[in-house]
C-alpha positions as CSV (number, residue, x, y, z in Angstrom):
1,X,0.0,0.0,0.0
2,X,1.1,3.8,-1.0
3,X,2.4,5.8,1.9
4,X,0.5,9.1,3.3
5,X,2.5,11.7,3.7
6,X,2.3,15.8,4.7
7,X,4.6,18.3,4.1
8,X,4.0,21.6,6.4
9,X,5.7,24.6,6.5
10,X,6.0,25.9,10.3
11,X,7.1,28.4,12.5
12,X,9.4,28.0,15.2
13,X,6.6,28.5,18.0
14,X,4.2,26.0,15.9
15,X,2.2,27.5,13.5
16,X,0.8,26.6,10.6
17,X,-0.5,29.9,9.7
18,X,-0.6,33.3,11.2
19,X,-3.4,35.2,13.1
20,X,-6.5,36.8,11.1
21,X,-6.3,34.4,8.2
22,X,-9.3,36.2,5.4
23,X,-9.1,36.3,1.8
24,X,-6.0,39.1,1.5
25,X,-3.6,37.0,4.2
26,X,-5.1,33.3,3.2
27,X,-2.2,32.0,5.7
28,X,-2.7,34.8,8.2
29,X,-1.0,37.8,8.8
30,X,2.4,37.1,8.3
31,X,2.0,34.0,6.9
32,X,2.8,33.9,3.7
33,X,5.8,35.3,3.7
34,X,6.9,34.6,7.0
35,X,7.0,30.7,6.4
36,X,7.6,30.0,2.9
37,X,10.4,32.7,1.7
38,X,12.3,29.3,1.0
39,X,10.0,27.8,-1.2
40,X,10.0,31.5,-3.8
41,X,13.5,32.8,-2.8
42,X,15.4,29.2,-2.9
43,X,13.7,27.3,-5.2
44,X,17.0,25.7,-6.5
45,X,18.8,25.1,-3.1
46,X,15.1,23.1,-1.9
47,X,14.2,21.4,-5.0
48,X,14.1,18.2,-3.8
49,X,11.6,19.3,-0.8
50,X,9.5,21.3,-3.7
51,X,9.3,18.1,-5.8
52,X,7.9,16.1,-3.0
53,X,5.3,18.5,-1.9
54,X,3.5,18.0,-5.2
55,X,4.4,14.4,-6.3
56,X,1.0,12.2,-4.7
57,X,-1.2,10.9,-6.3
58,X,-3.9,12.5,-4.7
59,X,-4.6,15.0,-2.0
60,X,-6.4,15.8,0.9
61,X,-7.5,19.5,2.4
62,X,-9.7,20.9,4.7
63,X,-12.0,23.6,3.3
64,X,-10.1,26.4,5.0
65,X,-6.9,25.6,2.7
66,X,-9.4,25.8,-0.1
67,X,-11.0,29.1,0.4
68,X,-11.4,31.8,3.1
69,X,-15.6,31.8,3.1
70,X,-17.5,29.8,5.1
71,X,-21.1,28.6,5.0
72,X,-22.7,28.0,1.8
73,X,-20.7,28.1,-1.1
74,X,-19.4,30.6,-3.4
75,X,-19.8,28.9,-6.7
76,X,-17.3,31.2,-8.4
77,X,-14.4,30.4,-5.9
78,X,-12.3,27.8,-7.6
79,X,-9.5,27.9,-4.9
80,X,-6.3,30.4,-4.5
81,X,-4.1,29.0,-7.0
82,X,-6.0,30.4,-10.2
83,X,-6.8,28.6,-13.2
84,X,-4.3,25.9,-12.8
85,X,-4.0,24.4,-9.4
86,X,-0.1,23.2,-8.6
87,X,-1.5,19.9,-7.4
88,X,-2.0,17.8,-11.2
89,X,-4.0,15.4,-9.2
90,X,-7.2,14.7,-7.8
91,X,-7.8,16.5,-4.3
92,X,-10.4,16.0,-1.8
93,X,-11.5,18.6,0.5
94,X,-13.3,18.2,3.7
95,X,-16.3,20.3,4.1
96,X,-20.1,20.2,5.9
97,X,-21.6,21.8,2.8
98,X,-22.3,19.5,-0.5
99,X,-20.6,20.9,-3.8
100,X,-20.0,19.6,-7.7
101,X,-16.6,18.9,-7.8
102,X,-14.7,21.5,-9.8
103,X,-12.1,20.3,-12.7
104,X,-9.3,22.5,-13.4
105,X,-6.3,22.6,-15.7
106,X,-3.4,20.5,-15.5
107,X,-5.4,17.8,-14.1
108,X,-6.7,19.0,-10.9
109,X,-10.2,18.4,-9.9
110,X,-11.3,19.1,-6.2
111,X,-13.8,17.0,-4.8
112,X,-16.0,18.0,-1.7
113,X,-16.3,15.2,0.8
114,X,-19.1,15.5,3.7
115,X,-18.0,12.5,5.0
116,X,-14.9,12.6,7.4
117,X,-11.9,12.0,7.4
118,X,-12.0,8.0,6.5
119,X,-14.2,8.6,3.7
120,X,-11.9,11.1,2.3
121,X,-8.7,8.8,3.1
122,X,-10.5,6.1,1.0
123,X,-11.8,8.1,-2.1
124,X,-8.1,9.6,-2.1
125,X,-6.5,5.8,-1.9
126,X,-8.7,4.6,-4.8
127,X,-7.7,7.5,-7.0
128,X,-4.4,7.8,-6.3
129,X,-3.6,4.0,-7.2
130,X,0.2,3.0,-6.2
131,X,1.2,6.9,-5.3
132,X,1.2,8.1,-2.0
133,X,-1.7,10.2,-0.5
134,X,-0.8,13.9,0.8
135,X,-2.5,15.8,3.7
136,X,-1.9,19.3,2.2
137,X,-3.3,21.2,5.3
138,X,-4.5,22.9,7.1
139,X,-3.5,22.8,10.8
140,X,-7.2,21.3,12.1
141,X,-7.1,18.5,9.0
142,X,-3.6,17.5,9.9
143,X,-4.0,17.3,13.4
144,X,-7.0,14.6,12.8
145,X,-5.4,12.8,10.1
146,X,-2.3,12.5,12.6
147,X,-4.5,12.1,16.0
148,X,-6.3,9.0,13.8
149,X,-2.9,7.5,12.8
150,X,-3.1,7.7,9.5
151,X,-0.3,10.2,8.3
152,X,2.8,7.7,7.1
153,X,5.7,10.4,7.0
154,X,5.7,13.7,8.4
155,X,7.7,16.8,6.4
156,X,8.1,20.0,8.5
157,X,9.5,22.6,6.7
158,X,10.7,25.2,9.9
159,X,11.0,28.5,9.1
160,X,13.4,30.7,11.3
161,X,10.4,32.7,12.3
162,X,8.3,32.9,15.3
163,X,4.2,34.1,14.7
164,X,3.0,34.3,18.1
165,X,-0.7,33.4,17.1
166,X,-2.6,31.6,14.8
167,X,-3.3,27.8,13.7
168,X,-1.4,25.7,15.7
169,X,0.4,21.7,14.2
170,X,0.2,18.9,17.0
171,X,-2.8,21.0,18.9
172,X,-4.8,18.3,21.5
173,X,-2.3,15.7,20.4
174,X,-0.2,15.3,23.4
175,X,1.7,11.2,23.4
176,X,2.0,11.2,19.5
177,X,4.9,9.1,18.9
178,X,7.0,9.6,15.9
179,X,10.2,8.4,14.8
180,X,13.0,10.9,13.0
181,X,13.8,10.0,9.5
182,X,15.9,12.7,8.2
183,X,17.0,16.9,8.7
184,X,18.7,19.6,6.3
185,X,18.6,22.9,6.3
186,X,19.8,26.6,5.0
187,X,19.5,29.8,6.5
188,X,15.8,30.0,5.3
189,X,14.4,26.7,6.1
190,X,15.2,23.7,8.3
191,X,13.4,20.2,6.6
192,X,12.7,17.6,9.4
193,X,11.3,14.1,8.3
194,X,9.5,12.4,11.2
195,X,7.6,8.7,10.3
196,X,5.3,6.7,12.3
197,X,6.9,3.6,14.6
């Protein structure tokens, strides 16, 4: 069976994303820029980390990585990554409110599952085949997915940064064991690899 795997980008204090997260600061005040200056000023020196991120065969998101509205549905939102997602892949998002799935170029079609979390996990096995599953975010998804033990290998991408606030990785999971499988870093980013016993 295909691995499930998560790749977060993190402050030093924790966070996912920063405070006040709305449709100009999607990852929260300071977020953006705060935690992923690797990712647009290093692309080269990361590439192997970039590669990874985007390599499943299908994802997973909750429905606050997919838009900043809550509630019923804007039909017009097709996500924040414009007209061709980065993800090439099916991706399943987690939501209380039913929605068409919406295909996109490049092979990216978001699905809206009102299900859970296992009914997502088993949608996303059966259409990513042999290729690993990813948990794209955000903090409250992750956080299930890990607290249900269902998260294979765990990337943290640490930025030298600390937020103070906001949306908080390993929240009500106290006793989660994981095993260290790997570290580099750079000035702008550390890269930690933790996997399940």
């Amino acid at each position: 069976m295909s691995n499930v795997t998560c790749d977060l980008g993190v402050s030093l204090d924790g966070f996912v994303a920063g405070p006040n997260q709305s449709l100009e600061n999607p990852i929260g005040e300071g977020g953006e820029h705060r935690l992923h200056r690797w990712m647009f000023e290093q692309p080269e020196a990361n590439a192997k980390e970039l590669e990874a991120i985007t390599a499943a065969g299908a994802f997973i998101m909750g429905r606050n990585m997919f838009t900043p509205g809550r509630g019923d549905w804007d039909l017009d939102w097709t996500g924040w990554w414009g007209d061709e997602p980065p993800y090439h892949a099916p991706v399943f998002v987690l939501t209380h409110h039913p929605r068409e799935p919406v295909e996109m170029r490049g092979g990216t079609t978001f699905h809206f599952v009102t299900d859970g979390i296992e009914s997502a996990m088993a949608r996303a096995r059966e259409a990513a085949g042999d290729a690993d599953v990813a948990i794209a975010g955000g903090a409250a998804t992750v956080n299930q997915y890990l607290g249900a033990g269902l998260i294979d290998e765990l990337r943290l991408h640490i930025a030298p940064t600390v937020l103070g606030a906001g949306e908080r990785l390993f929240a009500g999971l106290a006793g989660l064991d994981l095993r260290p499988a790997g570290a580099s870093s750079n000035e702008l980013v550390t890269h930690l690899t933790y996997r399940r016993p």
